[in-house]
C-alpha positions as CSV (number, residue, x, y, z in Angstrom):
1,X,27.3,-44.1,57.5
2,X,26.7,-40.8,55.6
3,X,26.9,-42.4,52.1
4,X,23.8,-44.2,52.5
5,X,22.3,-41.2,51.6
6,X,24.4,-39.9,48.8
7,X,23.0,-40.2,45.3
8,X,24.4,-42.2,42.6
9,X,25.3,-40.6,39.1
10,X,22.0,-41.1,36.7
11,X,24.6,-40.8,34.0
12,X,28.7,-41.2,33.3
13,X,30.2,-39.0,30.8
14,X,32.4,-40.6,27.8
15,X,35.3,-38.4,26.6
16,X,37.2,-39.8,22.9
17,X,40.6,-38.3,23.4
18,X,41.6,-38.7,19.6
19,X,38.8,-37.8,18.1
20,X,37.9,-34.8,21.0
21,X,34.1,-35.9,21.1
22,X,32.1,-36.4,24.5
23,X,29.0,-37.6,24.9
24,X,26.8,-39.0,28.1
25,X,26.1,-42.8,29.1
26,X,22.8,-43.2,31.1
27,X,23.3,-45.8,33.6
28,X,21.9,-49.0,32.2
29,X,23.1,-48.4,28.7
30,X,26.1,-49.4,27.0
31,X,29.1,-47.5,25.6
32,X,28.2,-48.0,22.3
33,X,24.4,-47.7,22.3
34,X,24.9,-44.5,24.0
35,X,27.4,-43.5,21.3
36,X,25.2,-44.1,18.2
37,X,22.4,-42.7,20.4
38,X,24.5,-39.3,20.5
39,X,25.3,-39.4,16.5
40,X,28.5,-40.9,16.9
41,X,29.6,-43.3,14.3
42,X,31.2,-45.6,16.6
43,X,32.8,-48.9,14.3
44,X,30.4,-51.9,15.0
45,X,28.5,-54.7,13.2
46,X,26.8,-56.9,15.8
47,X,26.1,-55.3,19.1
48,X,26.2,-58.7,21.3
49,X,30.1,-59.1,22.0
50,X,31.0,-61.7,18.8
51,X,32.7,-59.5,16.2
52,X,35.1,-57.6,18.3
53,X,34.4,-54.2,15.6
54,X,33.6,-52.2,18.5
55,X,36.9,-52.3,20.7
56,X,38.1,-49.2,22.3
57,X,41.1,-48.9,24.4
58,X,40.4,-47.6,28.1
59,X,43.0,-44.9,28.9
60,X,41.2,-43.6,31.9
61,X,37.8,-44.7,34.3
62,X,36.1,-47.7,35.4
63,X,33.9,-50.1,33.3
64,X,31.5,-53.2,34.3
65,X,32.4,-56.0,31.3
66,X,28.7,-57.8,30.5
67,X,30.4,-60.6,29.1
68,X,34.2,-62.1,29.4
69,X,36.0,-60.0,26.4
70,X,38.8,-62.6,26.2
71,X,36.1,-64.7,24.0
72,X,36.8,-62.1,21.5
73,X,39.9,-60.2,22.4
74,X,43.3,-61.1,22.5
75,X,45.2,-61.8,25.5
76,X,47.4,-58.9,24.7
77,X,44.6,-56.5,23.6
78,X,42.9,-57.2,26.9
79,X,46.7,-56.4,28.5
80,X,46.8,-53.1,26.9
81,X,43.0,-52.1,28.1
82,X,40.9,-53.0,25.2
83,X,37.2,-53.8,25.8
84,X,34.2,-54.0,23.8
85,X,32.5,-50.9,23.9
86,X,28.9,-52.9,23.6
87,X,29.5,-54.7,26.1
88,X,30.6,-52.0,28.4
89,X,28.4,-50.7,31.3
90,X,30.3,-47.5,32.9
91,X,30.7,-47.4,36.4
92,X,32.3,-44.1,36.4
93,X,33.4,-41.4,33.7
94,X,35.6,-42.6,31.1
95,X,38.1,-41.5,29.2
96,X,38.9,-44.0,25.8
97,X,40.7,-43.9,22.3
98,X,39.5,-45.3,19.0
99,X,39.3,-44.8,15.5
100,X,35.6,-43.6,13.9
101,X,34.5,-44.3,11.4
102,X,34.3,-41.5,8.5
């Protein structure tokens, strides 16, 4: 009854353990538009789920998929927590791996 009145995060924070970068996801925006947003040179090439250059493994948090990854991903990628990071709203903090680009 009391957490009617509790207020939701405005933002999530995303933490890249390999790369020891953070940065913060307003609610509403994607994990890679709030990457690129934040100067980080996240790998991508079409930013609407078809090329698959933006997967990220999730080691840790909660995500929202805006579309069905396993029309890009592999059944096995999807098995070991892979997701499209622009196609990923956060529905809490996160914690993810992947390889940026230089």
């Amino acid at each position: 009854m009391f957490n009617l009145f509790k207020k939701k995060a405005k933002f999530y924070s995303a933490k890249i353990l390999n790369n020891d970068k953070e940065f913060k996801v307003s609610k509403g925006k994607n994990l890679l538009a709030a990457a690129l947003d934040d100067g980080i040179n996240w790998p991508h090439k079409c930013r609407v789920g078809s090329c698959g250059s933006c997967k990220y493994k999730l080691i840790k948090g909660k995500i929202s998929p805006d579309i069905d990854f396993g029309y890009v991903l592999s059944f096995d990628e999807l098995n070991d927590g892979y997701a499209l990071a622009c196609q990923s709203s956060l529905k809490s903090d996160v914690e993810v791996e992947i390889e940026l680009k230089k």
